[in-house]
C-alpha positions as CSV (number, residue, x, y, z in Angstrom):
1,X,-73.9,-236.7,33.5
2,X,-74.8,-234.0,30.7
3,X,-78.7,-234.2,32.2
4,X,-77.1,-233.2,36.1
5,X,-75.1,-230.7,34.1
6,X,-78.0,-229.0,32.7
7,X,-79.6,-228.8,35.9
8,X,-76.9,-227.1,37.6
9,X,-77.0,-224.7,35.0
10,X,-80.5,-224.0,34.9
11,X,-80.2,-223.4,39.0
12,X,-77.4,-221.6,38.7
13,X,-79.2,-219.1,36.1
14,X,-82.3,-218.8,38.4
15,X,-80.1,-217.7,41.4
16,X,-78.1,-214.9,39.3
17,X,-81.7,-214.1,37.9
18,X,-83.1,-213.8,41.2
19,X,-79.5,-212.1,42.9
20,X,-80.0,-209.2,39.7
21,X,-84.0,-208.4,40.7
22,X,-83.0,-208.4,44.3
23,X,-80.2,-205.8,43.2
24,X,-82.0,-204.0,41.1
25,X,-85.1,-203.3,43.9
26,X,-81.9,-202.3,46.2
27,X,-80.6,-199.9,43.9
28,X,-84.7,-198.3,43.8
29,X,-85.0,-197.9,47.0
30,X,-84.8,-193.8,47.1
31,X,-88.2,-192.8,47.0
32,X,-90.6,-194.0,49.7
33,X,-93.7,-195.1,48.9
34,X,-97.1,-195.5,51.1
35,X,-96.6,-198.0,53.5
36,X,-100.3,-199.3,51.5
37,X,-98.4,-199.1,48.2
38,X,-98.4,-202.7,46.8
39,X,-95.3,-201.5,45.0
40,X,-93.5,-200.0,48.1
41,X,-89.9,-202.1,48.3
42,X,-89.6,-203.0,52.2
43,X,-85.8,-202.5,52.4
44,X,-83.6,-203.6,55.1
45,X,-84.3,-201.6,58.5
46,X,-80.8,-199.8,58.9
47,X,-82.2,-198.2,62.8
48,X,-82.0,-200.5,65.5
49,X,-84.1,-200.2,68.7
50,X,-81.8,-198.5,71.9
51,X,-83.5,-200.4,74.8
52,X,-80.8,-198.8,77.7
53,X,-81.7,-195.7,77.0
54,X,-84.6,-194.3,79.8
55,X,-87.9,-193.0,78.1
56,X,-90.9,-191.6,79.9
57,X,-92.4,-192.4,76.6
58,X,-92.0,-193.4,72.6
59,X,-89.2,-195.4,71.3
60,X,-85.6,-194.5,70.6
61,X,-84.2,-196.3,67.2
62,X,-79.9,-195.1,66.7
63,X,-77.8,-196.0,63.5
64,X,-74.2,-196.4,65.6
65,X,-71.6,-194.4,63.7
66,X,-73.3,-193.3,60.8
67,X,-69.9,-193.1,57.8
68,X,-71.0,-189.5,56.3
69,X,-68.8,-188.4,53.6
70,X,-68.9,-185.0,54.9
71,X,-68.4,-185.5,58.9
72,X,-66.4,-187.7,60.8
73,X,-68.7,-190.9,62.0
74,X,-71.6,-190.0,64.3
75,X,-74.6,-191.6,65.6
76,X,-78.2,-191.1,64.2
77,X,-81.4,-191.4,67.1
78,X,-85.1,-191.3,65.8
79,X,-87.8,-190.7,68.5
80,X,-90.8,-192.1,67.9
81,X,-93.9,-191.2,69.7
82,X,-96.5,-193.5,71.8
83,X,-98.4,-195.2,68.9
84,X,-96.6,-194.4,66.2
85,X,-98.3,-195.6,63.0
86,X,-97.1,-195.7,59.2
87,X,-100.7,-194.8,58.5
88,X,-100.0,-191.0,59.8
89,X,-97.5,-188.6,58.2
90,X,-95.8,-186.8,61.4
91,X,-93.4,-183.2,61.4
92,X,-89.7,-183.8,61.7
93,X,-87.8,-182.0,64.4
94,X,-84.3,-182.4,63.6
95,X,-82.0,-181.6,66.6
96,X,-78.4,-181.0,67.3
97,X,-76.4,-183.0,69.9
98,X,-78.4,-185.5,70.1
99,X,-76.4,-187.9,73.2
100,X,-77.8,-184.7,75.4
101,X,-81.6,-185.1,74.4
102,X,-83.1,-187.7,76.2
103,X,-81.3,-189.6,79.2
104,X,-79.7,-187.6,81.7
105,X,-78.1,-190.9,83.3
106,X,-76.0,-190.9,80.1
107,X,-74.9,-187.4,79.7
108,X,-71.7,-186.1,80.9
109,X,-73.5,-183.3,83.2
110,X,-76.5,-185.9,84.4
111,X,-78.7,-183.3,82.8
112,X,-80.7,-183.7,79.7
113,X,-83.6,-182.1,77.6
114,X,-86.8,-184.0,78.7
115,X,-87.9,-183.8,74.9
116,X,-89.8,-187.5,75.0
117,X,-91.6,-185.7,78.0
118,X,-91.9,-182.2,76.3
119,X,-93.0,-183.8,73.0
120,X,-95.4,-186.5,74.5
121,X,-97.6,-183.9,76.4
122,X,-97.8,-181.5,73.8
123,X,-98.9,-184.3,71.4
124,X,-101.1,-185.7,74.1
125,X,-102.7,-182.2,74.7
126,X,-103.3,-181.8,70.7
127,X,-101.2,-178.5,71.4
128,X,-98.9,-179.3,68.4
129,X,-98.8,-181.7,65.1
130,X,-97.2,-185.1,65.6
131,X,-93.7,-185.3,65.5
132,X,-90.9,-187.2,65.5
133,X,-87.5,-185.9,66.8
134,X,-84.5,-187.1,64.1
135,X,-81.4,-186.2,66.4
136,X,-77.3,-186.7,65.2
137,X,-74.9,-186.7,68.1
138,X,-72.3,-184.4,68.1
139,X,-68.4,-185.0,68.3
140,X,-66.5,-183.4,70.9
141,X,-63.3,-182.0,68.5
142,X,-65.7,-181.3,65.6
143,X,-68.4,-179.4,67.2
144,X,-67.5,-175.6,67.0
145,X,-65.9,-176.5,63.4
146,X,-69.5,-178.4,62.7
147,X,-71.9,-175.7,64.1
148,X,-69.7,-172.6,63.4
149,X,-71.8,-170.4,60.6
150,X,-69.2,-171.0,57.6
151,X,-70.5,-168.2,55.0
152,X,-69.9,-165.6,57.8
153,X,-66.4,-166.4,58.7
154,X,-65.9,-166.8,55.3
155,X,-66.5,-163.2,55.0
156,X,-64.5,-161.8,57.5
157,X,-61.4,-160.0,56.2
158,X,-57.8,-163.2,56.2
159,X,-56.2,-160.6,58.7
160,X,-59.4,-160.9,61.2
161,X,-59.9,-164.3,60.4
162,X,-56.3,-165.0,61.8
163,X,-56.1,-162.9,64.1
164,X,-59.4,-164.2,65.8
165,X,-58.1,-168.0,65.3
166,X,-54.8,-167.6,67.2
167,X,-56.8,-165.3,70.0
168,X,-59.3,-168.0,70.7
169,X,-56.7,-171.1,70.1
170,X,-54.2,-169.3,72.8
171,X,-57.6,-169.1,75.3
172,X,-59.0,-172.4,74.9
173,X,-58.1,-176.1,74.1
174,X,-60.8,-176.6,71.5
175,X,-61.5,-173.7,70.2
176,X,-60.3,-173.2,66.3
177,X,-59.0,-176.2,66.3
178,X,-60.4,-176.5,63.0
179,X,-61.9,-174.1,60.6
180,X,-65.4,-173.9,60.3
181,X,-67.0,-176.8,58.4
182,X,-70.5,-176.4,58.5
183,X,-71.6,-176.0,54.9
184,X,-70.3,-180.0,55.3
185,X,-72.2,-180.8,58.4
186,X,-75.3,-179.1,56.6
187,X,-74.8,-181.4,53.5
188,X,-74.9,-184.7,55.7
189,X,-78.0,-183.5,57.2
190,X,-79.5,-182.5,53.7
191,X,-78.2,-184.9,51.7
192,X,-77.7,-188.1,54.1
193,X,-79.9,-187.8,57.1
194,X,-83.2,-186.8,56.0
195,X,-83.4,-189.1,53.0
196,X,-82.6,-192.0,55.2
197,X,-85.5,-191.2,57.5
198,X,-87.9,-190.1,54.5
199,X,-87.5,-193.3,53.2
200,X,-87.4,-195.1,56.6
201,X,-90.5,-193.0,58.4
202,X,-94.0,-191.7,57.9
203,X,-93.5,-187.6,57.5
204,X,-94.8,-185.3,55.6
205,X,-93.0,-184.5,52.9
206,X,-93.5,-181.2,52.0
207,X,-91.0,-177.6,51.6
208,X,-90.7,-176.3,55.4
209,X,-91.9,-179.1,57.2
210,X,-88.9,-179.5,59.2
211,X,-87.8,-177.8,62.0
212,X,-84.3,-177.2,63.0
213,X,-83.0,-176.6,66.9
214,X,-80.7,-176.5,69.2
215,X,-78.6,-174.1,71.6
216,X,-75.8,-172.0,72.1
217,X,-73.2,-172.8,69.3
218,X,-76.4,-175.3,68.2
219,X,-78.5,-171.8,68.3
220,X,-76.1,-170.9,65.9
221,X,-76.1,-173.5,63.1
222,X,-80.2,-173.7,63.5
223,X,-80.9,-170.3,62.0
224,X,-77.7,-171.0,59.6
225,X,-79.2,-174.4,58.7
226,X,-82.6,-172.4,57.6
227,X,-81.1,-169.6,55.9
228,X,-79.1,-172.0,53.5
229,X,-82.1,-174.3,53.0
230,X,-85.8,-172.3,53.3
231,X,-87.0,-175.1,51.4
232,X,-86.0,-177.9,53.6
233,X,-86.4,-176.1,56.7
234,X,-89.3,-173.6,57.9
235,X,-88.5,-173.5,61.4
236,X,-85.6,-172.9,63.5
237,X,-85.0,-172.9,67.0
238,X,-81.9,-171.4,68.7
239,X,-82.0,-171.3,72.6
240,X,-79.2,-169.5,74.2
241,X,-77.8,-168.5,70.7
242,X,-74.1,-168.2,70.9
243,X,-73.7,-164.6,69.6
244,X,-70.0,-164.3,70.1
245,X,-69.3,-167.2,67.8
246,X,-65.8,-168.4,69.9
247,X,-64.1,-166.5,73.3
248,X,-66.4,-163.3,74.3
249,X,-64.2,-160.0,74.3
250,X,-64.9,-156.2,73.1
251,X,-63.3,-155.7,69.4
252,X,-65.0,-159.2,68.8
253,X,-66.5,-158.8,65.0
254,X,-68.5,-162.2,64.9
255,X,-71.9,-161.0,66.1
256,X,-71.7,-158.1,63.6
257,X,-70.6,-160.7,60.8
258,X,-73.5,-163.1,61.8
259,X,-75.8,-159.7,61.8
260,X,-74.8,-158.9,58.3
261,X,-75.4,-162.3,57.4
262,X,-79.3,-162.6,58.7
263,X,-79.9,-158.7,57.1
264,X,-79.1,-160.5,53.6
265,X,-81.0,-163.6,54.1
266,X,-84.2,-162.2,56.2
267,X,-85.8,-160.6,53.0
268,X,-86.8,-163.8,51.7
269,X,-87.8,-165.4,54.5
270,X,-90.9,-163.9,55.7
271,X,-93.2,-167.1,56.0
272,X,-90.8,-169.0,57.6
273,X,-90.2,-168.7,61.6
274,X,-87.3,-167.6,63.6
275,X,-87.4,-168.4,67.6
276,X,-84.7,-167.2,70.0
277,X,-84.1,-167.0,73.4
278,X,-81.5,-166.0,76.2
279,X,-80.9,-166.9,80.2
280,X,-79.0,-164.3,82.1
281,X,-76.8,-166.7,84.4
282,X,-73.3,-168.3,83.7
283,X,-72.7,-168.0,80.0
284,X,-75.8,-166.6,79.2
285,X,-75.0,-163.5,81.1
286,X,-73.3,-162.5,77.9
287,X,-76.3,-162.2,75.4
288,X,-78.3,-159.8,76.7
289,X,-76.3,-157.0,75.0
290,X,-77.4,-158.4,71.4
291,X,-81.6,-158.6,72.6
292,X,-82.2,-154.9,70.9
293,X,-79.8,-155.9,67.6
294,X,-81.5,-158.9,67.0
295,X,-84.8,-157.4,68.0
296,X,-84.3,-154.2,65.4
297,X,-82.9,-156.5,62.7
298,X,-85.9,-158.8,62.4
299,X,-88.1,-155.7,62.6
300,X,-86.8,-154.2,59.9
301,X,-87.6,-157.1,57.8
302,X,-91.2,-157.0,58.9
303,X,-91.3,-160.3,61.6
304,X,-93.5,-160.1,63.7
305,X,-94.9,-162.0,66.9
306,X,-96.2,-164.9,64.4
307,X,-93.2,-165.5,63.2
308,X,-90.6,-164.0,65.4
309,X,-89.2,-164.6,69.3
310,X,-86.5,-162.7,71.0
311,X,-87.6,-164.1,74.4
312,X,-85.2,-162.8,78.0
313,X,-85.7,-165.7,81.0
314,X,-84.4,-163.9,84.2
315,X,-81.9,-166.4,86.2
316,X,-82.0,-168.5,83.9
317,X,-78.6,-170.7,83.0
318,X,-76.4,-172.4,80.0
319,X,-77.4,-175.4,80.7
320,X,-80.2,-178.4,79.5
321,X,-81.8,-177.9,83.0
322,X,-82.9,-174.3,81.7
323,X,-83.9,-175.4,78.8
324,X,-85.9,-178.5,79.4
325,X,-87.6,-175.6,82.2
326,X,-89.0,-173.6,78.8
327,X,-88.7,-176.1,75.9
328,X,-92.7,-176.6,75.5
329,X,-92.7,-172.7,74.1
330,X,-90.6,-173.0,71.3
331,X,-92.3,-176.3,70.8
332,X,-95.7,-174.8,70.3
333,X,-94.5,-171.8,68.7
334,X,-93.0,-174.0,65.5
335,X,-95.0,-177.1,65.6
336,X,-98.2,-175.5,65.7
């Protein structure tokens, strides 16, 4: 009996043994190594392949509900390109509203932004770097609150600030309905999502090697996103930027707060790039009032065409259809 006793013991102590080297290799799992590293820890693969979704090309990979403890619970996407390999390090083009990116059978609109088609012939064509597109979904009552510029309202005097809440809460039924929160979203991005796919994916991991997009109030927290973090992000990409921040109307101050914003930032962000753009049909009809502002407000910080766009498409609308139309040019322009 005392001989089976020691064995049990001597098992038992090579399982907890085992159970603390397997904890410990959990708890270093951080820093991602070469995939050709014969220290490299394979961890467990937290993406799971989305085979319902309809690709022209690449893979889709989604974490479902992603618990942030700085947004309410969203899901993660990661495009992957034809012939992804470990063996390359690819640029990162981190996108906003990610459901709308890729399947138009699955968006509420049946339109969608083509970017497996965009991406795929530019990589094909050698016209840009490889890339992979990290996407996080939005949430319909948290999406103004998440891409609204926070620092800028911040600013604003408490009497505007209320004023302009209860205007655009008695116009609209999501509007406001929440104060801006997007010095959180930018910490899950910063602090959650791109370590989990550095340590998950082959990038380059370098300052400024991501880019940052999206459009209209995701125009908005683009440039935001790379004005807070010029040494995460070098690129940003804001089609159909939603100057009037909320409800459009005359004594508005938010494109003037947003203004005053970029004219403190822009001085120290000369080699990074800026791309914008505007349609002239349904809600786009209202930026073209702000193309000479913006224009004249880059200027003075010396941008120029290699690292600047203020770019006017006639007819064109609010609307992914538009966009997927002219997506390849601020593609090229930032992936180069």
């Amino acid at each position: 009996m005392e001989n089976i006793d020691n064995n049990y013991l001597i098992r038992t102590f090579t399982v907890l043994i085992i159970s603390m080297g397997l904890i410990a290799c959990k708890n270093n799992q951080s820093e991602r190594k070469p995939i050709n590293d014969p220290n490299r820890i394979v961890v467990e693969y937290p993406f799971k392949k989305v085979d319902s979704v309809q690709l022209s090309s690449g893979s889709l990979l989604r974490i479902n509900n992603f618990d942030s403890k700085y947004v309410s619970p969203r899901n993660i996407d990661v495009w992957l390109p034809e012939n992804y390999s470990e063996n390359e390090d690819y640029q990162v083009l981190l996108m906003h509203d990610g459901q709308m990116l890729f399947d138009s059978t699955t968006t509420w609109n049946k339109q969608e932004w083509g970017v497996d088609e965009t991406l795929s012939q530019l990589i094909k064509t050698d016209s840009i770097i490889p890339t992979i597109v990290v996407s996080t979904w939005n949430v319909f009552e948290d999406r103004h609150s998440d891409y609204f510029p926070q620092k800028p309202f911040d600013n604003l005097e408490d009497e505007t600030k209320k004023n302009l809440i209860d205007y655009n809460q008695s116009n609209s039924d999501r509007l406001f309905k929440k104060l801006p929160q997007s010095d959180d979203y930018l910490k899950f991005l910063i602090q959650e999502v791109i370590p989990l796919v550095k340590n998950h994916f082959s990038i380059l991991d370098q300052p400024q090697s991501i880019t940052v997009a999206g459009s209209s109030m995701g125009g908005l927290i683009s440039f935001y996103a790379l004005c807070e973090y010029p040494d995460i992000f070098g690129q940003a990409i804001c089609m159909s930027t939603h100057w009037p921040g909320a409800m459009s109307y005359e004594e508005n101050p938010f494109p003037q707060t947003f203004f005053n914003y970029l004219d403190d930032k822009l001085p120290q962000l000369n080699n990074h790039k800026f791309y914008f753009d505007f349609g002239t049909e349904t809600l786009d009809e209202l930026y073209p009032q702000y193309e000479d502002e913006v224009n004249q407000l880059f200027a003075k910080h010396n941008f120029n065409s290699s690292n600047f766009k203020n770019l006017k498409y006639e007819g064109d609308a609010h609307d992914e259809k538009s966009w997927r139309q002219r997506l390849h040019i601020p593609l090229k322009f930032a992936l180069k």
